[in-house]
N, C-alpha and C positions, 0 to 999 in steps of 0.2 A: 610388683608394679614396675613395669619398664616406663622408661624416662629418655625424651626425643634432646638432643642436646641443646644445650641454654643458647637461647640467641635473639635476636630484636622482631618481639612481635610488633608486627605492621597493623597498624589502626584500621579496619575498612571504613564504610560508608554506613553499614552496619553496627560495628561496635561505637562509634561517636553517638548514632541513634542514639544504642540500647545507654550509650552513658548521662545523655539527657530526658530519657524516657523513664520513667522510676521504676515501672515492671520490667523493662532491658536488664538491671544490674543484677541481675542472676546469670541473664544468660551471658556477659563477660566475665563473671566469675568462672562459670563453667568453659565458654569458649578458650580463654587463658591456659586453664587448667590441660584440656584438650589437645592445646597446642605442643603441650611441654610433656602431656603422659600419651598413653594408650588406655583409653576407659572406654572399655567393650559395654559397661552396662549403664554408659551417661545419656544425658538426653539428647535428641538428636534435631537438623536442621527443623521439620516439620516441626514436632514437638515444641521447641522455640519460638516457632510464630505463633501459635496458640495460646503462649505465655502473655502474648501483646493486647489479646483482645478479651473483654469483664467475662469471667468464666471461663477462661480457656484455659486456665492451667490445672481444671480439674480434669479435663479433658486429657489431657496431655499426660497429667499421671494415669489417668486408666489406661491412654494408650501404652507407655509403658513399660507398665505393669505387665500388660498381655504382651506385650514385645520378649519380655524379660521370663516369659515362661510363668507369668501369675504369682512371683516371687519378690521379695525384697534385694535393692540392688547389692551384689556382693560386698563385704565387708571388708577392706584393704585396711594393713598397718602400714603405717608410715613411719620413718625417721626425718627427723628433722633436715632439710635440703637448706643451703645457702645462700645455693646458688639461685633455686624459685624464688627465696626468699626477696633477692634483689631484683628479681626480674619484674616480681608482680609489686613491691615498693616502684620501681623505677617506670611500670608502662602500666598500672590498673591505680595504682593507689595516689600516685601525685596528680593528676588530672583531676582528684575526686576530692581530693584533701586539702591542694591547693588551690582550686576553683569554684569547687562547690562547697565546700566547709570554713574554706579561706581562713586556714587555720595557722597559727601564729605562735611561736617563743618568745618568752620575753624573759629579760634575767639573764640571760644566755652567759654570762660572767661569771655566775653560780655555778657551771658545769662542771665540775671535774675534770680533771688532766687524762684520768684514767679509770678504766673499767676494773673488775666487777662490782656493779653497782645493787642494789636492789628500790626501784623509783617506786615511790610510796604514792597514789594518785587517788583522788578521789571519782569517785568510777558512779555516772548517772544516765539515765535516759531513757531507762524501759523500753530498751532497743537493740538493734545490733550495735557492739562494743565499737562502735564509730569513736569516740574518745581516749581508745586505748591502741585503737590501730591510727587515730590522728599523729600521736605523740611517739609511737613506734617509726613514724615517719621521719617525723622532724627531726626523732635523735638521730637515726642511720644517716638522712640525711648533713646535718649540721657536724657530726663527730666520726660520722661514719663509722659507729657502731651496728654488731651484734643483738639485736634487743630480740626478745622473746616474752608474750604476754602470759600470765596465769591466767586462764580460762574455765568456767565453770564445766563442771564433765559432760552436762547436755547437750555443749557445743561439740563435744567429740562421739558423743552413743545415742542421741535421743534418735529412735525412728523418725523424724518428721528430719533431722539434719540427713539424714543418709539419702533420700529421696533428692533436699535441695542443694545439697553440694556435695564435690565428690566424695570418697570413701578417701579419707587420712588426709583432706585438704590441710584442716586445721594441724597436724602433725607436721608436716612438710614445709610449712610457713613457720612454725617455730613454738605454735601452740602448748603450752605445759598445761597440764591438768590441776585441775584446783583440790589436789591432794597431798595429803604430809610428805609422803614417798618421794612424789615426781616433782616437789616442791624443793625439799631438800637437794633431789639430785640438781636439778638445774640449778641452786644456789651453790652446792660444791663443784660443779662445774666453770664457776665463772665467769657468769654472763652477764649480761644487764636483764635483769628480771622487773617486768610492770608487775608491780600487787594492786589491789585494791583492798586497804587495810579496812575497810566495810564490807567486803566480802558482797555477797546479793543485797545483803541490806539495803546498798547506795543504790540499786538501779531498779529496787521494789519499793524504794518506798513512795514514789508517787511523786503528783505533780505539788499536793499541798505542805512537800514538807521538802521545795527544794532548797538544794544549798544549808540546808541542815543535817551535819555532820552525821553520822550513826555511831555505834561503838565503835572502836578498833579491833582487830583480833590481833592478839600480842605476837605472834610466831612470829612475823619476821623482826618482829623483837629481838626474838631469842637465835634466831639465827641469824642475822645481823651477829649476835655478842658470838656466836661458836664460830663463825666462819670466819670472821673478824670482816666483815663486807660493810663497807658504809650504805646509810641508806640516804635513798636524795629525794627529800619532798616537793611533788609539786602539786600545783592549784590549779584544775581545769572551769575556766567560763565558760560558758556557752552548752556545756552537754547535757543541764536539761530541759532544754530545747530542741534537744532529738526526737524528744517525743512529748509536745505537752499537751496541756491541758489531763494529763490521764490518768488512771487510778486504777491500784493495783484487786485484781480479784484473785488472794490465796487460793481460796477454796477450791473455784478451776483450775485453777494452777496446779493445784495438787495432785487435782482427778485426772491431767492428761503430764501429769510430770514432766511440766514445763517448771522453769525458776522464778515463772512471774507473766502473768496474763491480764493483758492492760486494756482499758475500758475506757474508750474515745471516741469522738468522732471518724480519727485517721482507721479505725476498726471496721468503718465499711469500708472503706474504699480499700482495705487490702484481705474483707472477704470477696470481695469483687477480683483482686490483682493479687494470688497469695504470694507469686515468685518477688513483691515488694517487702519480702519479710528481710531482706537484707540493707532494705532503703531506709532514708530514717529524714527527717525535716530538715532545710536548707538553715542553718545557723553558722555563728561567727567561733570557733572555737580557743581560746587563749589559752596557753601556756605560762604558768609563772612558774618558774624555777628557783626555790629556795637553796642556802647555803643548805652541805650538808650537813646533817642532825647526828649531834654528838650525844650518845649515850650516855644516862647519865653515871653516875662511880660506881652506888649500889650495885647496878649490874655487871660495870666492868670486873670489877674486887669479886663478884662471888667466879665467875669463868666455869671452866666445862666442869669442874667439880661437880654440883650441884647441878648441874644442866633442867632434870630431871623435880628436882625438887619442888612441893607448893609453896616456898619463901620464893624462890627466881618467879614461877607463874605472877606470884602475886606481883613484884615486882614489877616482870614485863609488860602485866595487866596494864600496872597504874601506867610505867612509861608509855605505853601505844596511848591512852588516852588524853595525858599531857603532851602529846604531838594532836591529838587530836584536839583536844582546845586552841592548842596554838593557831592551827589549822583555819578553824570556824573564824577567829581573831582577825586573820588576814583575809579572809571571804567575805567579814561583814567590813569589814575597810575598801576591801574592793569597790563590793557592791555598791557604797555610799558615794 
């Protein structure tokens, strides 16, 4: 994958469109992307205006598709870039974050001095992770951090992602895969890592159960205690209202191995508009920023000895979910 060097993409008259037009925000995703790589097998100017009009972006992938030799677009690996990373924080993502999500810190005093952090967040909205790239904002923004979100794998392989964005997008913006390995690694590396200690849970479980906690999964429990990384909790308002009223259908979900396939009214209008699979509802997003969360002894006192052991699991278990009470505690105080 060649890469055009980092420099100040210019807005047209066009991209302002496609950024108040809800079917548009594919194509600045992709045009972005365009600007800064070389992608022989991306969508093209035509193709794009297709996207604008109810059925046109089915069109638009047959053409294509037959453009493309009647093949799937080739498959690029990526490494994580920095430099994209700021580019598309600094000209795609603050116009959208701070205007149309109008999204906010609060607690900012709770921050930390210093990185590597691992931010514990609860993650909702039966949508694109508009809550996790909200807040990937505001830190790089406010501390000018490094952050990099854990991401479910279907954001980096499912066939229906390869078509809508480009091959190793998610890679190159800083994307970690929501597995033990690639978890680990970018926790020993040092970063500020987004988890969502709900894992899918939070953003399956629908519109009838929001703001109701899920389990936690303990790992960054335990790696929190191996790496010695604090973790810093925080509280998101507003993201499930990225997509509501909606309810999750497993069972489709399963059949086209998606992580969660949502049943609403927003469901026609984006069989009508599919390139709005990146769009999500105009909401107020909040930020609360907790002191960070100190481990409790148990787990300090056993250390990497036992790493491995079903006393630490059990352990980590209970701690991830006595954060997660606490958690719920300050949500229904919120709310109130």
């Amino acid at each position: 994958m060649q890469q055009s060097s980092i420099g100040s993409y210019q807005f047209t008259w066009f991209d302002w469109f496609c950024l108040w037009y809800p079917p548009g925000w594919l194509i600045l995703f992709n045009r972005h992307w365009q600007k800064y790589h070389l992608d022989a097998d991306g969508w093209n100017w035509f193709e794009y205006g297709l996207f604008l009009i109810p059925g046109g972006f089915y069109l638009a992938l047959l053409l294509r598709w037959l453009r493309l030799g009647c093949r799937f677009p080739g498959k690029q690996e990526a490494e994580f870039e920095l430099d994209y990373q700021q580019a598309f924080r600094d000209e795609v993502l603050a116009p959208i974050v701070e205007h149309y999500f109008r999204a906010e810190l609060h607690q900012i005093e709770n921050l930390p001095a210093h990185e590597p952090l691992i931010v514990a967040m609860n993650h909702a909205g039966m949508s694109f992770p508009w809550d996790f790239l909200g807040l990937a904002y505001l830190l790089g923004k406010t501390k000018e951090w490094v952050v990099q979100p854990l991401a479910g794998v279907s954001l980096f392989e499912h066939p229906w992602m390869r078509w809508w964005l480009p091959s190793g997008w998610s890679q190159a913006l800083g994307g970690v895969r929501a597995e033990a390995d690639d978890f680990e690694a970018a926790v020993a590396h040092k970063t500020v890592l987004l988890y969502a200690p709900e894992g899918l849970r939070g953003p399956c479980k629908g519109w009838s159960q929001r703001y109701h906690l899920q389990a936690f999964h303990p790992s960054f429990i335990r790696l929190s205690d191996r790496y010695h990384i604090p973790i810093l909790p925080v509280i998101c308002l507003g993201n499930e209202f990225l997509h509501p009223w909606a309810k999750n259908l497993p069972q489709l979900a399963r059949l086209i191995s998606m992580p969660f396939f949502p049943l609403s009214l927003g469901m026609v209008v984006f069989a009508l508009f599919p390139s709005m699979g990146v769009w999500a509802m105009r909401t107020r997003l909040h930020y609360y920023i907790d002191p960070v969360y100190e481990l409790g002894t148990e787990i300090e006192q056993e250390g990497e000895a036992k790493i491995g052991s079903s006393e630490l699991r059990t352990m980590a278990y209970r701690e991830a979910q006595s954060l997660r009470e606490k958690l719920q505690s300050q949500i229904n105080s919120l709310l109130s």
